[in-house]
C-alpha positions as CSV (number, residue, x, y, z in Angstrom):
1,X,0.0,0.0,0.0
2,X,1.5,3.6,-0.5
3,X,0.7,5.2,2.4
4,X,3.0,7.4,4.8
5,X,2.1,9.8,7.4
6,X,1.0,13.4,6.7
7,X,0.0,16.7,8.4
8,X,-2.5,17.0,6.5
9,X,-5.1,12.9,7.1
10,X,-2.5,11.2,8.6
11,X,-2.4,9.2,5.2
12,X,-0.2,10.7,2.0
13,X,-1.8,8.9,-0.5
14,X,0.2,8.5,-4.2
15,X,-2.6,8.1,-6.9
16,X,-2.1,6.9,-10.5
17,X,-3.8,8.2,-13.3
18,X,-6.8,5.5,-13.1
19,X,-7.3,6.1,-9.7
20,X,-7.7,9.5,-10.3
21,X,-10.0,9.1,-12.9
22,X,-12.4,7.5,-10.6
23,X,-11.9,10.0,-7.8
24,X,-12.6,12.8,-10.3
25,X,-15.8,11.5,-10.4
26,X,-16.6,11.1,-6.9
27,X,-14.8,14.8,-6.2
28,X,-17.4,16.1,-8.5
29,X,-20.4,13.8,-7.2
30,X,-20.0,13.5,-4.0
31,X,-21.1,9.7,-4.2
32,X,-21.8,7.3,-7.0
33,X,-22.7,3.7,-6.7
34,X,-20.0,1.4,-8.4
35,X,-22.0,0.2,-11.5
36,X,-22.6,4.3,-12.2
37,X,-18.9,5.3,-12.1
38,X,-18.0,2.0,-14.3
39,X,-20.8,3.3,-16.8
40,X,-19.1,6.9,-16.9
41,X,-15.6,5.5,-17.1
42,X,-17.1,2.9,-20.1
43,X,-18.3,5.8,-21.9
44,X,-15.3,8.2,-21.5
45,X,-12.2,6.1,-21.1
46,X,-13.1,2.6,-22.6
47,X,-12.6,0.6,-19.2
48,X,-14.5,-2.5,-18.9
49,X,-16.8,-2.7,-16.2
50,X,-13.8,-5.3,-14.1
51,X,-10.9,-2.9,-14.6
52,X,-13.2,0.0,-12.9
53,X,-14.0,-2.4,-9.8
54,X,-10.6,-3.4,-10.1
55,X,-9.2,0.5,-9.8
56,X,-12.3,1.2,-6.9
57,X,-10.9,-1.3,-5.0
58,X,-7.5,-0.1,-4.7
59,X,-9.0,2.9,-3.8
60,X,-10.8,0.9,-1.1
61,X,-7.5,-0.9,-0.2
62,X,-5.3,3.0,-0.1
63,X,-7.8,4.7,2.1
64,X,-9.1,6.9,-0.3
65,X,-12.3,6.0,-1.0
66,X,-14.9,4.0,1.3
67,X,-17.4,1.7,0.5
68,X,-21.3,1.4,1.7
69,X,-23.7,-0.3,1.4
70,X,-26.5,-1.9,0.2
71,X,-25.8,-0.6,-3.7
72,X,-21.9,-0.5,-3.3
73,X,-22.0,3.3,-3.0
74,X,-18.6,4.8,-3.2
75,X,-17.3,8.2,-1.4
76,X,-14.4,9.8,-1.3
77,X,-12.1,9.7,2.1
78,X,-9.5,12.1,0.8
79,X,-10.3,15.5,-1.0
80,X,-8.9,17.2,-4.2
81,X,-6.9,19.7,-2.5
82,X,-5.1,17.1,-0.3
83,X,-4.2,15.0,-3.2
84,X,-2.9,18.1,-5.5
85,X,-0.8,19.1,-2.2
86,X,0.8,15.5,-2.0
87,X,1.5,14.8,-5.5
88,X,3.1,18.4,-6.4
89,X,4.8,18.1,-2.9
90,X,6.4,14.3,-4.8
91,X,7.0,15.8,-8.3
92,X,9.2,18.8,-6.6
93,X,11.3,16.2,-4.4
94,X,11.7,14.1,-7.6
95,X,12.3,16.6,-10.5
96,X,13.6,19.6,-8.2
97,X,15.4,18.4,-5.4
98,X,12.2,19.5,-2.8
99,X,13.4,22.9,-4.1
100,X,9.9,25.4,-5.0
101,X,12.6,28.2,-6.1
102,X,14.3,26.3,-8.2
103,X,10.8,25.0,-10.1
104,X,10.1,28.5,-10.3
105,X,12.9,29.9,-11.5
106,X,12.9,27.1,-14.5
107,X,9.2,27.0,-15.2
108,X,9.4,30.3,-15.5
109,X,12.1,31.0,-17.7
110,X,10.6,28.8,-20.3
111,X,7.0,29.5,-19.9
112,X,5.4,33.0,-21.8
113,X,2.8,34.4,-19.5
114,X,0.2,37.0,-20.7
115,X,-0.4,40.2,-18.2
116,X,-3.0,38.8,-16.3
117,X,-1.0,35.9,-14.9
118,X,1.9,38.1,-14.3
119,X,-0.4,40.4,-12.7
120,X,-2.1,37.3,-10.6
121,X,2.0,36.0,-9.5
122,X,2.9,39.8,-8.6
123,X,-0.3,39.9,-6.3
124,X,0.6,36.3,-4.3
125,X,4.4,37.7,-4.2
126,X,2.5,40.5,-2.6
127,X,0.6,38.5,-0.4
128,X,3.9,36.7,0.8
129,X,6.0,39.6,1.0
130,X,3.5,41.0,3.6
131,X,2.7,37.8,6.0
């Protein structure tokens, strides 16, 4: 299981792409029975219906979903915001040494941003500057 221990649930949670499909879903639901997030993933992705109860049950298995019952309803255990905190928290240790300066400084060197980004990066600079 890849689970390790967090500030945030007590649980970091590292989610694939599949998974995340699935939890999409349930992020923007709330709660869908099994058979209904297998019909979605059918129609948008191509997954047979044991693939999807396959992925759900990882997600079972990880913590980041919980079952009930009766009709196999499915809820998430672990929201968006905790999940987009742990996996940009894994991509900086991996492709930047833990270092949020030095993605910065890269990204933005190579990246062309219109004024109203600029003007939306100047305002959290701002915001930092001043707490």
């Amino acid at each position: 299981m890849n689970a390790q221990k967090t500030d945030d649930q007590n649980i970091t949670i590292r989610l694939h792409e599949g998974e995340l499909n699935v939890m999409e879903l349930l992020w923007s639901n709330k709660e869908l029975a099994a058979k209904d997030i297998s019909k979605i993933i059918k129609e948008y992705i191509g997954w047979e219906k044991n693939t999807t109860y396959t992925v759900i049950k990882r997600l079972i298995d990880k913590g980041a979903i919980e079952r009930n019952d009766p009709g196999f309803i499915c809820k998430a255990k672990i929201d968006k915001r905790t999940v987009q905190k742990i996996e940009t928290e894994a991509l900086l240790s991996k492709l930047f040494n833990s270092s949020l300066n030095t993605f910065f400084v890269d990204y933005l060197r190579n990246y062309k941003m219109d004024s109203a980004e600029i003007f939306e990066l100047e305002r959290i600079i701002d915001e930092q500057k001043n707490n």
